[in-house]
C-alpha positions, 0 to 999 in steps of 0.5 A, a space after each residue: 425810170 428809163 424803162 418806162 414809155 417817155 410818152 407816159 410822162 408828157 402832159 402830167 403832173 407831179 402826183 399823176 407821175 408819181 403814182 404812174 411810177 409807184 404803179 409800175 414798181 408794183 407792178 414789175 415787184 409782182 411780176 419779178 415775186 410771180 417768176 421766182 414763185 414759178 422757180 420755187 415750184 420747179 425746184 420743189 418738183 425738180 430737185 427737193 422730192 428726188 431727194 426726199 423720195 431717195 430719204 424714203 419720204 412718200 409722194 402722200 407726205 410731201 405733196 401733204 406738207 408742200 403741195 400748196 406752199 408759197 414763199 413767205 417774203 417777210 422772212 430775214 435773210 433771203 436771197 432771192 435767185 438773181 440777187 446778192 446777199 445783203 450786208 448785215 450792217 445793222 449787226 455789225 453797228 448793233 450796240 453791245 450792252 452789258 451782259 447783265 441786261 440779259 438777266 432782267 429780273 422781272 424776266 426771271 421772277 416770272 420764270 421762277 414763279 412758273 417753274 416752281 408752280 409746274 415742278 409741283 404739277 409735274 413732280 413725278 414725270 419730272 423724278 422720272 425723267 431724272 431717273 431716266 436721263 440723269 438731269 434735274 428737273 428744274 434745269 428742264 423746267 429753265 429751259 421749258 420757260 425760256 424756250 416757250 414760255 412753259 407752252 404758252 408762246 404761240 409758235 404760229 409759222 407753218 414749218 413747211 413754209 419756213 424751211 422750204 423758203 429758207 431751203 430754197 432762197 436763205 443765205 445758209 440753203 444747205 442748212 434748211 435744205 437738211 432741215 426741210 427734208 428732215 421735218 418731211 420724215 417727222 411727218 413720214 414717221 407718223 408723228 404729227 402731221 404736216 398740218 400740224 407742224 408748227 415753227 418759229 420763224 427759224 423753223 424751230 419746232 415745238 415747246 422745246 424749239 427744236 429744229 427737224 433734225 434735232 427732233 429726229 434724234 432727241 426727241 421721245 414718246 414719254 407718255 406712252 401714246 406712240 407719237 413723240 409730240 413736242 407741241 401738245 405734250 408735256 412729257 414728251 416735251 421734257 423728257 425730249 430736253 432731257 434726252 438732248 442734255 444726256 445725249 451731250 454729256 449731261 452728268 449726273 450728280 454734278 451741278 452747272 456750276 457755282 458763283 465765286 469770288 476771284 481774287 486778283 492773283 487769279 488771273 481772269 485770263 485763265 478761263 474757258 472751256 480749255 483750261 479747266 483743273 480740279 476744283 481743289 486747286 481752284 480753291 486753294 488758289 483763293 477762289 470762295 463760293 459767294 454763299 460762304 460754303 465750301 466747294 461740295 466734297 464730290 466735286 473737289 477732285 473733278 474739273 471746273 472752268 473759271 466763267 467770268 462772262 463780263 470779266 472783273 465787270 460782273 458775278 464769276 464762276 467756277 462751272 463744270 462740263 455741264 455748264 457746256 453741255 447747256 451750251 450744246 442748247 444754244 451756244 452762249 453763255 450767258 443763255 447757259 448762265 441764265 437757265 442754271 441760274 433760273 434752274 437753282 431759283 426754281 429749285 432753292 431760293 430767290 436769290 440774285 447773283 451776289 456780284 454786279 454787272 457792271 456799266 459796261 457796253 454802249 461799244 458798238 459790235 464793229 468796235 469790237 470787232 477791230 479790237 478783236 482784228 488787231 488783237 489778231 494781228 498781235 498773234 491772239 486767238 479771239 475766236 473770229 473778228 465777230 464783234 461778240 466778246 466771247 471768252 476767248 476775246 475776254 481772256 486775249 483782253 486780259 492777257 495783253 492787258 497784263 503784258 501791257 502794264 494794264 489792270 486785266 479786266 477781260 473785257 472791252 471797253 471804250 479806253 481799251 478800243 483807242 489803246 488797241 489802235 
């Protein structure tokens, strides 16, 4: 503590000088929190209401919506001026489980149950809205209980504060910076007010969470009162899901997608969004539904994609371009998976997936990612070194494994991390 007065120190002991320290690093913490404070003040002033009176917010909204916010210092990923980003390590080193862990049942059973309780409650403002938009309403309810809870999950955050934080000192500025000045004209527009405004901590709004720009361009008025409100209203909240699902392509007459069986002389590195044929020729190449059924006679002359989200270690699909206009909602398919999962238990039966996830997992995401590095190296298309093994990084896995003499099995695990060292 070099900065403290040496005349501090003579004639106390250990404790006193321990709490004389702790005393100062408060203190000068306060002091350093006070002065980016005073900075956030002038940027509001100086730089983010020029912009937002050039975006044709008025001087009443935003001083309604940031004239007495303060920075909220408990959110992840700051940066504060005068200081670096931190590495993410607990990211890289986070362990990565198997897939299946995310389709906990008890999770889905409780989704089901809501689901099916509310298709009866809102059955006609779900019809409606699936005349309207061309999505079936237990896709919407899937996502309705995954996002909130079907309304029931608090969404306690001033949005204002959370953008204007992560707008002013995040690692993605300029991302929360167009989202901040966004939610000023939802409250602009009249459709909620700034009070009102309630987010989760990413500044996602709302039942649906969707962020400010989202909101501006997919939400609606469904039920007629003028204002597009996603946070006490239900129509509004579903008919705003299914507008965001028709507005990327949803189609309408075709399902998510189908488990199946893959026999081995399919192989698993043919999936992705990349490599799609007719169903037909998924069929004839040995590929069953799991349900004993044939494939839907509309569907056998238009596209499917092979999805094998744990490779030969867990259930396989074929899906149809709606299975990606789900991932439009959050890029990941296994969130895609879940909500046509829990979509199709809503509507038809309780049934589990017929294939099992295997035991796999237990890497860590810094494993993977060397893997995905030298897979790199060797001329493979991973999808970036992120430690995620999307498909791209399962198809590479399973591609090399065949030229390798290996059993493809599209997916990492601890013998194949040391094989590609």
């Amino acid at each position: 503590m070099k900065n403290l007065p040496e005349q501090l120190f003579r004639g106390i002991g250990p404790l006193a000088l321990l709490l004389v320290v702790l005393a100062f690093t408060v203190s000068a913490e306060a002091a350093s929190r006070q002065a980016v404070e005073t900075q956030f003040r002038n940027w509001l002033k100086q730089d983010l209401w020029p912009e937002a009176r050039s975006k044709g917010v008025s001087s009443a909204t935003f001083n309604a919506a940031l004239g007495r916010v303060v920075l909220n210092w408990k959110l992840p990923d700051l940066v504060p001026p005068g200081t670096k980003a931190k590495t993410p390590k607990r990211q890289v080193q986070a362990e990565f489980g198997s897939p299946g862990r995310y389709f906990s049942q008890k999770t889905i059973g409780n989704l089901v149950a809501g689901g099916r309780s509310r298709a009866a409650k809102w059955a006609k403002t779900l019809a409606a809205i699936e005349r309207q938009y061309g999505v079936p309403g237990r896709i919407v309810l899937a996502i309705w209980g995954r996002e909130s809870g079907f309304g029931r999950v608090k969404i306690p955050h001033n949005a204002f504060r959370v953008l204007a934080t992560k707008a002013f000192m995040s690692t993605r500025k300029e991302l929360f910076r167009k989202e901040l000045v966004a939610a000023l004209k939802i409250v602009e527009s009249g459709d909620v007010g700034a009070g009102a405004m309630k987010s989760s901590w990413a500044g996602a709004l709302g039942q649906p969470q969707f962020l400010p720009a989202s909101y501006l361009a997919h939400a609606v008025d469904f039920d007629g009162d003028g204002r597009r409100d996603i946070w006490k209203s239900v129509p509004d909240t579903l008919a705003s899901v299914a507008n965001y699902l028709a507005h990327f392509g949803w189609r309408k007459g075709r399902d998510w997608g189908f488990e199946v069986t893959v026999p081995k002389s399919v192989s698993c590195a043919l999936e992705g969004p990349d490599q799609g044929r007719p169903i037909s020729k998924w069929a004839a190449a040995g590929i069953k539904r799991v349900s004993g059924k044939p494939f839907p006679e509309h569907e056998l002359r238009k596209t499917g994609f092979l999805l094998m989200p744990a490779g030969r270690y867990g259930p396989a699909f074929i899906v149809t371009p709606n299975f990606y206009v789900l991932k439009e909602y959050n890029e990941s398919d296994l969130y895609a998976l879940f909500i046509g999962h829990v979509g199709d238990r809503i509507q038809w039966s309780n049934k589990t997936f017929s294939g099992t996830w295997g035991k796999v997992g237990g890497l860590y995401r810094s494993d993977i990612a060397k893997m995905q590095r030298r897979l790199e190296k060797k001329g493979y298309d991973v999808g970036g070194a992120d430690g995620l093994p999307g498909f791209k990084t399962r198809r590479s896995i399973g591609d090399w494994q065949g030229k390798n003499g290996r059993n493809p099995t599209c997916f990492p695990n601890g013998k194949l991390v040391k094989a590609l060292r």
